[in-house]
C-alpha positions in Angstrom: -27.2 12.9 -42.1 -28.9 9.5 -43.0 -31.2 7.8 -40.8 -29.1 5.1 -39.8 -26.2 6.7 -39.4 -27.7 9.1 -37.0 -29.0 6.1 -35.3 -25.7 4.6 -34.8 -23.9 8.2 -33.2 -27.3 8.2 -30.7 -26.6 4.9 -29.6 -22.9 5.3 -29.0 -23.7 8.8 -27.4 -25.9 7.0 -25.1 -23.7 4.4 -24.4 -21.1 6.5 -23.5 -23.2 8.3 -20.7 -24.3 4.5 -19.5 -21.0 4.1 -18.9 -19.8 6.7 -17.7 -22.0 7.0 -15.2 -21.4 3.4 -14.2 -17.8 3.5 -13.6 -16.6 7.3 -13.2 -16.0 9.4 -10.2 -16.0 6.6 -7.9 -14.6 6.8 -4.2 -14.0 3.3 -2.7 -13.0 3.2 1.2 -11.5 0.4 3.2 -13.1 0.0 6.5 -10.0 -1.7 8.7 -10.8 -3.0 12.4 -9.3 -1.1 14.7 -10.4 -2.4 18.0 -7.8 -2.9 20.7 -4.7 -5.1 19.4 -6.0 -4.8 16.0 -5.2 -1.9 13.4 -4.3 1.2 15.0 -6.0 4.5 14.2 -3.6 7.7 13.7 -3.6 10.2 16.8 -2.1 12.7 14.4 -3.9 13.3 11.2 -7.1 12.9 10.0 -7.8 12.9 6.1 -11.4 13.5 4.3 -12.2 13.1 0.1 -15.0 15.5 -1.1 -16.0 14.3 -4.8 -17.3 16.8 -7.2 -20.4 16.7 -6.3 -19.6 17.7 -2.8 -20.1 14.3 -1.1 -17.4 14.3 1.5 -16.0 11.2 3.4 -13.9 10.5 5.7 -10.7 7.8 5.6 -9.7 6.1 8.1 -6.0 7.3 8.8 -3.9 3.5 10.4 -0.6 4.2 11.7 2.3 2.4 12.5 4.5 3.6 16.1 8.4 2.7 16.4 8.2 -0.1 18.2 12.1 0.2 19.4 14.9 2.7 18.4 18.0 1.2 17.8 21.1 2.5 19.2 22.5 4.2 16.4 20.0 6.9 15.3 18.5 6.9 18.7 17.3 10.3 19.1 16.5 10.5 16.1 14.3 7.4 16.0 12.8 8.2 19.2 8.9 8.9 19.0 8.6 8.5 15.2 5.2 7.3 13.8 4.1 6.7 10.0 0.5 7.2 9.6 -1.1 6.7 5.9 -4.5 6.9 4.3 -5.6 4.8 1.3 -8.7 4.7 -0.5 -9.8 3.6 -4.2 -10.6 6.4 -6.7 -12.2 6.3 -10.3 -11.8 9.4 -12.2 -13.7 11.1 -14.4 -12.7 13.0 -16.8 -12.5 16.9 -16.6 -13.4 16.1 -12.9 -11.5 16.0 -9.6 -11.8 14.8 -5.9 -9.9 17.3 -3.0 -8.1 15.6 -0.2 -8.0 17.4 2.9 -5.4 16.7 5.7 -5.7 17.7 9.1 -2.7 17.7 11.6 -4.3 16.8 15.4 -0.9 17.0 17.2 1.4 20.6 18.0 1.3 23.6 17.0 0.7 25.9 13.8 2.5 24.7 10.9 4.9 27.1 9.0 4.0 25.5 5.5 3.2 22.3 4.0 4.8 20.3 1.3 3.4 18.0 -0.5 6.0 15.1 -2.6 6.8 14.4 -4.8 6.7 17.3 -6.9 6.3 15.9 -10.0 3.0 15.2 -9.7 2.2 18.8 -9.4 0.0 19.3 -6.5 -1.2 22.9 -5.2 -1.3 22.6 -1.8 -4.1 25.3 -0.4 -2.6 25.4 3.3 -5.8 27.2 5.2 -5.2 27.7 9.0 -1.7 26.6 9.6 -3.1 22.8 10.8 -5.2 22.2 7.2 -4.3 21.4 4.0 -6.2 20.2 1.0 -5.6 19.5 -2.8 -7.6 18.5 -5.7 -6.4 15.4 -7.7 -7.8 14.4 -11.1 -5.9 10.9 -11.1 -5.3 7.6 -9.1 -2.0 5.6 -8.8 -0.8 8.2 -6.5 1.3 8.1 -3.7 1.6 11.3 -1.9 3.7 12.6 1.1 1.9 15.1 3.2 5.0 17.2 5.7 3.5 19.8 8.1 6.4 21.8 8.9 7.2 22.7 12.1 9.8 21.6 15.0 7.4 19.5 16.3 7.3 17.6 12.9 11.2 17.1 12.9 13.6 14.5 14.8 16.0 17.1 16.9 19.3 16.6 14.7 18.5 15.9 10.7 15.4 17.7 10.9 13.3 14.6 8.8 9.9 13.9 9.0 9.0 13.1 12.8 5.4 11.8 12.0 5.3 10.7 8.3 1.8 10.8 6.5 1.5 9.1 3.2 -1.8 9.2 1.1 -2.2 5.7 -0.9 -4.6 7.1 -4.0 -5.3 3.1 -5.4 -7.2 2.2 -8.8 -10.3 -0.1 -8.3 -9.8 -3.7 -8.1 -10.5 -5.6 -11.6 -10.4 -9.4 -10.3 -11.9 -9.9 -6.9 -12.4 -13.3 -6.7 -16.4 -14.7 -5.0 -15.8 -15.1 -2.0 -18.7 -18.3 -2.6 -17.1 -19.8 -5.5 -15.0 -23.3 -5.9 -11.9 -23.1 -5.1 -11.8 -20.4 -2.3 -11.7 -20.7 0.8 -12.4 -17.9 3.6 -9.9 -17.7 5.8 -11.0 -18.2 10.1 -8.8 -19.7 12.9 -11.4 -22.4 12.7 -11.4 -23.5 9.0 -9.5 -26.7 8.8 -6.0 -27.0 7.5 -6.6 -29.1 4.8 -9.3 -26.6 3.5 -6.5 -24.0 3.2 -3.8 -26.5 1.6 -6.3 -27.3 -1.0 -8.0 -24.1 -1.7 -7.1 -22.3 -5.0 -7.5 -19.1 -3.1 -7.2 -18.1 0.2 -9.7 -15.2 1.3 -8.8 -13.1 3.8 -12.0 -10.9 4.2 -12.6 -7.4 5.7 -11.2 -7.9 9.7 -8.3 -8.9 11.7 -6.6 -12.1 11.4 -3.6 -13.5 13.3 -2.2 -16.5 11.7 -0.7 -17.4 15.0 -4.0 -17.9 16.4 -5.2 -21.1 14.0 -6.8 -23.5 15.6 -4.9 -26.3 13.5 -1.0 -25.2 13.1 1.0 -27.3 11.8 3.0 -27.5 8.4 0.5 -25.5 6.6 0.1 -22.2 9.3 2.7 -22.9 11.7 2.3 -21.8 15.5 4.5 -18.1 14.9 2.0 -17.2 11.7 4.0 -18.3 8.8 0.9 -19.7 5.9 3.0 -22.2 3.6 2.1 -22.2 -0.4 1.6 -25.0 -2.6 1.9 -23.7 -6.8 -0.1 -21.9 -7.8 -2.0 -21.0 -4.8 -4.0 -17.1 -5.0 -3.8 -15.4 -1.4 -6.6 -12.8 -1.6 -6.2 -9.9 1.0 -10.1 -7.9 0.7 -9.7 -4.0 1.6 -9.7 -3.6 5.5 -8.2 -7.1 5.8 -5.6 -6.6 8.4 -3.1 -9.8 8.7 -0.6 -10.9 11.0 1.8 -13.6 10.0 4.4 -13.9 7.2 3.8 -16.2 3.6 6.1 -18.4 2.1 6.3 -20.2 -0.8 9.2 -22.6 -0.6 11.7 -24.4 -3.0 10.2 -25.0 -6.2 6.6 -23.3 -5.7 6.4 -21.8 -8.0 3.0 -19.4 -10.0 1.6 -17.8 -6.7 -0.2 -14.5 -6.5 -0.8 -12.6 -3.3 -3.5 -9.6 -4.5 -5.6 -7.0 -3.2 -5.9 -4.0 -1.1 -5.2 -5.6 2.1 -2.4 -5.5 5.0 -0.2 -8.0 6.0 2.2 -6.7 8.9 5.0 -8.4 10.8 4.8 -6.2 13.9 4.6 -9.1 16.2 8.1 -10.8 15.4 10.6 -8.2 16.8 14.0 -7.1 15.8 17.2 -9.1 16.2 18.2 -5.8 18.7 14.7 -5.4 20.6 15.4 -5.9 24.2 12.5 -8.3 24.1 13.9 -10.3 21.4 13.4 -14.1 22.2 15.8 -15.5 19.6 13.0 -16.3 17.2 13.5 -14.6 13.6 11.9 -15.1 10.0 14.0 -14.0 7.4 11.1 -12.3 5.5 7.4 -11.2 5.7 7.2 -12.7 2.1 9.0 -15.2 0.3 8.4 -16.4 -3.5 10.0 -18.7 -5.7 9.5 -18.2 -9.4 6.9 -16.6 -11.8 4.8 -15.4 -9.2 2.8 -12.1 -8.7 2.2 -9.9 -5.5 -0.2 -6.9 -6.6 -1.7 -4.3 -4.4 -1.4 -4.8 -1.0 0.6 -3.0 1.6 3.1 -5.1 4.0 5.2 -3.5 6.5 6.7 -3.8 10.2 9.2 -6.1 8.6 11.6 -7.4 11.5 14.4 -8.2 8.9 13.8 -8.5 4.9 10.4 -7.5 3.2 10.1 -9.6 0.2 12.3 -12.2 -1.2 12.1 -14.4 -4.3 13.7 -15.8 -7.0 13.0 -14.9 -11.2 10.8 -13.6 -12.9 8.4 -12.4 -10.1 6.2 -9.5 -10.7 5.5 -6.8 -8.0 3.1 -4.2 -8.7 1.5 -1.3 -6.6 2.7 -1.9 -3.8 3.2 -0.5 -0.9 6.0 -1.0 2.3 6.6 0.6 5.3 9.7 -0.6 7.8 11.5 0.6 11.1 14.6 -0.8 11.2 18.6 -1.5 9.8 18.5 -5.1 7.5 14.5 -4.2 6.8 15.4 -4.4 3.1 12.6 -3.7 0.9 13.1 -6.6 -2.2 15.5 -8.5 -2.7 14.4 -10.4 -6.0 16.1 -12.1 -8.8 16.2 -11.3 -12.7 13.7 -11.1 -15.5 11.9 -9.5 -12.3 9.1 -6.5 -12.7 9.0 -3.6 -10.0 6.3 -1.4 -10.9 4.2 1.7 -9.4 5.3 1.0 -5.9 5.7 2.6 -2.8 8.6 1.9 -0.6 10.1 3.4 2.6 12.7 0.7 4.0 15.4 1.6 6.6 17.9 -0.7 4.9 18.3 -1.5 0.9 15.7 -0.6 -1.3 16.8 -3.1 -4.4 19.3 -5.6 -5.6 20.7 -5.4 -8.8 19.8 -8.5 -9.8 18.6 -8.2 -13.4 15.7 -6.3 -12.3 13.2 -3.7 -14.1 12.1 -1.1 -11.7 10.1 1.7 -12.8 7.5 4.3 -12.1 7.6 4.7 -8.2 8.2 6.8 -5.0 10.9 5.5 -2.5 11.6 6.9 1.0 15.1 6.4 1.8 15.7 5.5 5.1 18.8 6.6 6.7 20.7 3.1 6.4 20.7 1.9 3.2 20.6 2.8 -0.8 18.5 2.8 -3.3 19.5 0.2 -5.9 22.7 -2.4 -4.7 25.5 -4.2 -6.5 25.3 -6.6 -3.0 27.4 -7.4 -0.3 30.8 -9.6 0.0 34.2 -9.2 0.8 34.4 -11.6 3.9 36.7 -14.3 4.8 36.1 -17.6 2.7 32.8 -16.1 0.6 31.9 -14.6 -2.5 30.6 -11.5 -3.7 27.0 -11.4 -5.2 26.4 -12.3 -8.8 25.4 -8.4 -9.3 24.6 -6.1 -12.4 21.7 -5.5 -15.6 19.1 -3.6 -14.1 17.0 -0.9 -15.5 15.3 2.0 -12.9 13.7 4.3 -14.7 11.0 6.9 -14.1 11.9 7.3 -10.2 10.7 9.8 -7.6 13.3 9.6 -3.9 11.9 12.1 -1.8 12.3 12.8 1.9 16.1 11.2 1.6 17.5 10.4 5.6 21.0 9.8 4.5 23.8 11.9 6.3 26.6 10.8 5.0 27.6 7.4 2.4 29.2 5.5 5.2 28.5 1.4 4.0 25.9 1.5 1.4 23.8 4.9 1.3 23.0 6.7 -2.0 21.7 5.9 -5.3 23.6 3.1 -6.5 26.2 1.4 -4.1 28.5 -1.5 -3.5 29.7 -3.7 -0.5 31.2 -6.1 -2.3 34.3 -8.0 -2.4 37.6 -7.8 -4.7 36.1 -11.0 -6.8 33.0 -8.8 -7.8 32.5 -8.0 -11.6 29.4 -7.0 -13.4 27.2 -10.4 -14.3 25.4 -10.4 -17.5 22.2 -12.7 -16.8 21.2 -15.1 -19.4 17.9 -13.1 -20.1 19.4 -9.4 -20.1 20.8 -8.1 -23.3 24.4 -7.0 -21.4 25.7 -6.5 -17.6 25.3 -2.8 -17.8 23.1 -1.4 -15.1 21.0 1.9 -16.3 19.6 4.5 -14.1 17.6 6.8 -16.2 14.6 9.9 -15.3 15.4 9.7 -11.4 14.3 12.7 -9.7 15.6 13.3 -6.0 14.2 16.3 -3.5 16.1 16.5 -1.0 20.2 17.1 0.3 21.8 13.9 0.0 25.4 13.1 0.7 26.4 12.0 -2.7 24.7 10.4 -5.8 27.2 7.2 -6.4 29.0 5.1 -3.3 31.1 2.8 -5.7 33.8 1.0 -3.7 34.6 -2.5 -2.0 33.3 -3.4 1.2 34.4 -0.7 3.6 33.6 0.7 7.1 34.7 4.0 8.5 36.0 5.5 5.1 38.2 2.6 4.2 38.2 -0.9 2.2 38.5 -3.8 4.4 37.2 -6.5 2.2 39.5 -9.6 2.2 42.2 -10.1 -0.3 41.6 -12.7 -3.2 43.5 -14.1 -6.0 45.0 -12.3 -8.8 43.0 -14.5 -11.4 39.6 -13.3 -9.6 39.7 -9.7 -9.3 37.1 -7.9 -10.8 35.8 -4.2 -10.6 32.4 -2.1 -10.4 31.2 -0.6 -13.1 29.4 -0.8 -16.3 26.6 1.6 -15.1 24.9 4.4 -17.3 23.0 7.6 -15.2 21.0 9.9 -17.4 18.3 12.4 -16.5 18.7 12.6 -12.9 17.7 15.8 -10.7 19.3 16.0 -7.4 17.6 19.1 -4.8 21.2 19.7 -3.7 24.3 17.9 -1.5 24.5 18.0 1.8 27.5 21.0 3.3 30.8 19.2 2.5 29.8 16.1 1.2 30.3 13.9 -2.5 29.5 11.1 -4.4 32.5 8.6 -4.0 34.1 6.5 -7.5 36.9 4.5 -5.5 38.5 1.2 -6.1 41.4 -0.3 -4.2 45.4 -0.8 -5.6 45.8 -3.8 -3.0 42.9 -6.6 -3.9 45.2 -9.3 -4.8 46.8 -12.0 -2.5 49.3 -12.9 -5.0 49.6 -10.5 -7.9 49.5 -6.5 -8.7 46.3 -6.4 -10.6 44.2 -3.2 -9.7 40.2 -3.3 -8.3 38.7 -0.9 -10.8 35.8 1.9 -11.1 35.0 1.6 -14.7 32.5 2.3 -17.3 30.5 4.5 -15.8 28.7 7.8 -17.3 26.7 10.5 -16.5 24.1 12.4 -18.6 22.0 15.2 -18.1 22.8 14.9 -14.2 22.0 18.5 -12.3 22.9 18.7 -8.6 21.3 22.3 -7.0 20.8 23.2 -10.6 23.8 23.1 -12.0 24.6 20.8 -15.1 28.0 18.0 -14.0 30.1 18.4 -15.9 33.8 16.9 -16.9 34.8 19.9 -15.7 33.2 20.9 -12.7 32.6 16.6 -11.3 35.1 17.3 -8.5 32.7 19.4 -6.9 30.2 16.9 -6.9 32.1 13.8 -6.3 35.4 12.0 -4.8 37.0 10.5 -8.1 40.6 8.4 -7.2 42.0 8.9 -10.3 44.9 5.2 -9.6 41.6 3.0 -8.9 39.6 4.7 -11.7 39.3 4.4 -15.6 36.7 5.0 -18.1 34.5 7.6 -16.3 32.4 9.7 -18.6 30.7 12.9 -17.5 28.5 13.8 -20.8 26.8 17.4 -20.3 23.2 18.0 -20.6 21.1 18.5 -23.3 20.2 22.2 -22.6 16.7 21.4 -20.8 15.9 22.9 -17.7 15.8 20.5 -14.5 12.2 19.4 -14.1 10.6 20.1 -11.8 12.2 23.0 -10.3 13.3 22.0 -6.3 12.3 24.4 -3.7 14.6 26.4 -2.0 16.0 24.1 0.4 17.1 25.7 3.8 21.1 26.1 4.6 21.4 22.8 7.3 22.3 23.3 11.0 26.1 22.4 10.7 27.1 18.4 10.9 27.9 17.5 13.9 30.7 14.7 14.9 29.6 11.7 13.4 27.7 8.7 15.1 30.3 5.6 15.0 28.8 3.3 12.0 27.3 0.3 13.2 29.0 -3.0 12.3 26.5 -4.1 9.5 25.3 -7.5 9.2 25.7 -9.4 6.0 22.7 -10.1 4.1 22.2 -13.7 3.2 23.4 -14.5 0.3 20.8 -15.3 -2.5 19.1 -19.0 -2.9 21.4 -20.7 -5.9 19.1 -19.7 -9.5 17.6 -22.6 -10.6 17.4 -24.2 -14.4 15.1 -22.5 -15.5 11.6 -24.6 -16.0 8.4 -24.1 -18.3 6.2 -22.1 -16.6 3.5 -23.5 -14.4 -0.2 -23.5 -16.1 -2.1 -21.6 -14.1 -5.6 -23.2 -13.2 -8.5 -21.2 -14.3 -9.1 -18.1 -11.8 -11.9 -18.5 -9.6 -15.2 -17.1 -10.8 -15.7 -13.1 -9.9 -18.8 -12.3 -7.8 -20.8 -10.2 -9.7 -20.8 -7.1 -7.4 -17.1 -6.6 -7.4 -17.1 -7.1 -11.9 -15.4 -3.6 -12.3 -13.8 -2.1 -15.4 -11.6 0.0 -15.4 -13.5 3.5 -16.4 -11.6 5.2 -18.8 -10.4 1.8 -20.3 -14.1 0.1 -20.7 -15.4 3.0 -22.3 -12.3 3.7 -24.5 -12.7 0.3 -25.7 -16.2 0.8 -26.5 -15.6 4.1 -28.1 -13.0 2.5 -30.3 -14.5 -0.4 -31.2 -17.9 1.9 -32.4 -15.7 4.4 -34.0 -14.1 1.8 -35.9 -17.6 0.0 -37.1 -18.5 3.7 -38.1 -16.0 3.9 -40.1 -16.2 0.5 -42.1 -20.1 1.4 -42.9 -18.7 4.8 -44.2 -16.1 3.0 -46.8 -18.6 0.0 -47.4 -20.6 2.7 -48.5 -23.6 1.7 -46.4 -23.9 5.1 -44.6 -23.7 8.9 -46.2 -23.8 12.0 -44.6 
């Protein structure tokens, strides 16, 4: 080997281990205030990392009580908590980290399962109250059950006291706290200083935006922090935020980022006896072309997030207690991406959306992906259909039967309702593809009108207007099994029109490589898996599978206690209907981000030092065909 060649594999060799060192195998904790009325430490788990070189630490484990349980769902809401743990990890490669989990509350668990299951955790359970697992990778979001009675609400058997493990990538673009443009949030900065800052810092502590010193129309005297375009809203990890953000009517270009928590626990529920009248709509609210990345909100009183197009929400994660605590209700050319949700209510509208590569938690009143509401006296259904969800783990399902809008995919809508093709999406056809689902569930689809207690109520319209549901491809999806007696439900209505004989169809809808309890559906076995009315229904396609096995393969999933007579439904409230889509405009120019403070310049460690690897390999490779270098 030449000289300089041999040179040139030394350095990159030493490179390589400069890096390596620098960026690998980190563990990054958040240190949250947790004094009284701030952040409130878990009184049922405790979690601990040990790295590989045996360093162990502890996380702080936050938790969120029910504040209220509503009516319906009472005893099973009664006492619930969700208590999570999140840290930042770094890989390296060939290496891992082991969490361990440790339930403080009860008695001896029988097992513990950890979901979802395709990220193939080995759960060592030790001594009945301890488990731990080793994980070699971030961008993990991890349910932790302890089984036992005194784990489970008294009826359904779900989780009693939920425990999610937030596994986060480093940050990449922390802005200097000390640079132009940003401004540290305190109650005592002045207003003006927050309308004009290019980012607004909320750093490691507790902040109530209620408590500024100067409300007004920029942080107004209930917490809600208005955005001008453009602004940056920087949450540090441990920055724990009361309030809600809005960016109003033509803002457009903000970015809400970091590792931080915004909760809305202080504005209560329309059905809390303490209710005063006083309700925001949503803990966030965007316009257009805006970014929220990283951070965790939750307590929601009514909607999560709301926005208009082209907004981009990634890793994040949500948490909510109650009906109408929708998860994100945001319009088309709109990203959803390695998320964590657990709403009560709807997860997503099927606005045009992409949504892909996340866990959801259903809640026990609402579905997974929505074609909207309508069907009311003098209004119109939603302008509804295009999405993509793809590459979806649903675990720990609460559903117990379809009733209004549980399942999968669903509809409330009215008889005007068809399919819309948005001007940026290629067709109206809605697909649901890789969806993997541990748990019994009550059916896969809930396609009808609006309905309540099994039948269609929604009003009447003219002949000339009635529509139909459909257009909607489902391929790859696993299902753990249905709950005793229960189906997916395909039903139009014969009767839509006020003045004519036209039909409210099911149509164009197929299923591919769909297994329930194992067992491929088929065209001919679908009546055991779902209620088809054959008048109301045309164009339904079951396709077979392709032969592979279900992956992964569920768990044996215990026979259920049998169903007992069912809670009345509540009378739902309608969602509001969806700001009017504007022309769209040019994109705002963003201004130049703020400077990074030199401690927080990370890479991220397999990227950097691929990057490096590749460009070296590459020059090594021009010397050899240059001819400058022989071995």
């Amino acid at each position: 080997m030449s000289k300089p060649l041999y040179a040139l594999i030394r350095t990159l060799l030493f490179c390589s281990i400069i890096f390596s060192n620098k960026v690998f195998a980190a563990i990054e904790t958040y240190q949250w205030p947790t004094a009284n009325g701030q952040a409130i430490v878990s009184d049922k788990y405790t979690v601990a990392v040990t790295d590989e070189n045996n360093n162990k630490q502890n996380i702080t484990v936050l938790m969120s009580p029910l504040d209220y349980p509503s009516n319906w769902m009472k005893a099973e809401m009664q006492g619930r908590s969700f208590s999570f743990a999140w840290f930042n990890y770094q890989p390296e490669m060939g290496k891992t980290i082991n969490i361990e989990v440790n339930k403080l509350f009860g008695a001896n668990a029988s097992e513990v399962k950890l979901a979802p299951r395709s990220y193939q955790l080995n759960a060592n359970f030790q001594n009945s109250k301890t488990v731990n697992f080793d994980l070699d990778s971030n961008q993990k979001f991890i349910s932790v059950n302890f089984v036992h009675a005194d784990n489970q609400t008294p009826e359904h058997k779900w989780i009693k006291h939920m425990l999610m493990i937030f596994v986060d990538t480093p940050e990449t673009d922390v802005p200097n706290i000390n640079a132009n443009g940003v401004v540290k949030y305190t109650n005592d900065v002045s207003a003006h200083d927050i309308e004009n800052a290019q980012t607004i810092y909320f750093d490691t502590g507790y902040h109530n935006l209620a408590d500024f010193n100067a409300t007004g129309e920029v942080i107004s005297d209930r917490g809600k922090l208005e955005l001008s375009a453009n602004q940056q809203v920087y949450f540090a990890p441990g920055a724990f935020v009361e309030g809600y953000i809005d960016a109003p009517q033509n803002v457009n270009g903000v970015k809400i980022f970091g590792r931080g928590i915004l909760t809305g626990r202080q504005y209560l529920w329309k059905d809390h006896p303490g209710y005063d009248g006083f309700r925001i709509g949503e803990l966030i609210h965007l316009y257009n072309n805006s970014t929220i990345d990283g951070i965790m909100y939750m307590d929601a009183p009514f909607h999560g997030i709301v926005g208009n197009w082209n907004n981009t929400l990634n890793n994040i994660k949500m948490f909510g207690w109650h009906a109408n605590n929708d998860a994100v209700r945001i319009g088309h050319k709109s990203v959803v991406s390695n998320s964590f949700l657990r709403p009560v209510d709807d997860h997503f509208y099927n606005f045009g959306l992409t949504i892909k590569d996340s866990v959801l938690w259903a809640g026990h009143n609402g579905g997974i992906l929505t074609y909207g509401w309508g069907g009311e006296a003098n209004s119109n259904s939603y302008k509804s259909g295009g999405s993509t969800m793809q590459n979806i783990d649903i675990i720990n399902p609460e559903w117990t039967k379809l009733a209004n809008n549980n399942s999968l995919v669903m509809a409330q809508v009215g008889y005007d309702y068809k399919p819309y093709k948005y001007p940026a999406n290629p067709d109206q056809v809605t697909r649901v593809k890789d969806i993997r689902i541990e748990g019994l569930i009550p059916g896969l689809v809930n396609l009808k009108p609006r309905s309540y207690g099994g039948k269609n109520i929604a009003v009447q319209v003219a002949d000339a207007n009635v529509g139909y549901i459909g257009d909607l491809e489902l391929e790859n999806i696993t299902v753990d099994g249905l709950l005793p007696g229960k189906k997916g439900l395909l039903r139009g209505d014969t009767n839509p029109s006020s003045d004519g004989d036209k039909i409210f169809y099911i149509q164009n809808v197929s299923f591919k490589n769909v297994t329930i309890a194992n067992t491929c559906v088929t065209d001919s076995n679908k009546l055991d898996y779902f209620e088809i009315d054959n008048p109301t229904s045309k164009d339904i396609r079951f396709l077979g599978c392709d032969n592979q096995q279900p992956d992964p393969t569920p768990d044996p999933v215990p026979t259920p206690d049998p169903e007992p007579t069912p809670d009345p439904e509540p009378t739902p409230e309608p969602d509001p209907q969806p700001s009017p889509e504007p022309t769209p405009e040019p994109d705002p120019t963003p201004e130049p981000k703020p400077e990074l403070d030199a401690d927080n310049k990370q890479s991220s460690g397999g990227g950097s030092l691929g990057y490096l690897l590749v460009l070296l390999g590459l020059f090594v490779v021009r010397q050899f065909r240059t001819g400058k270098y022989n071995i």
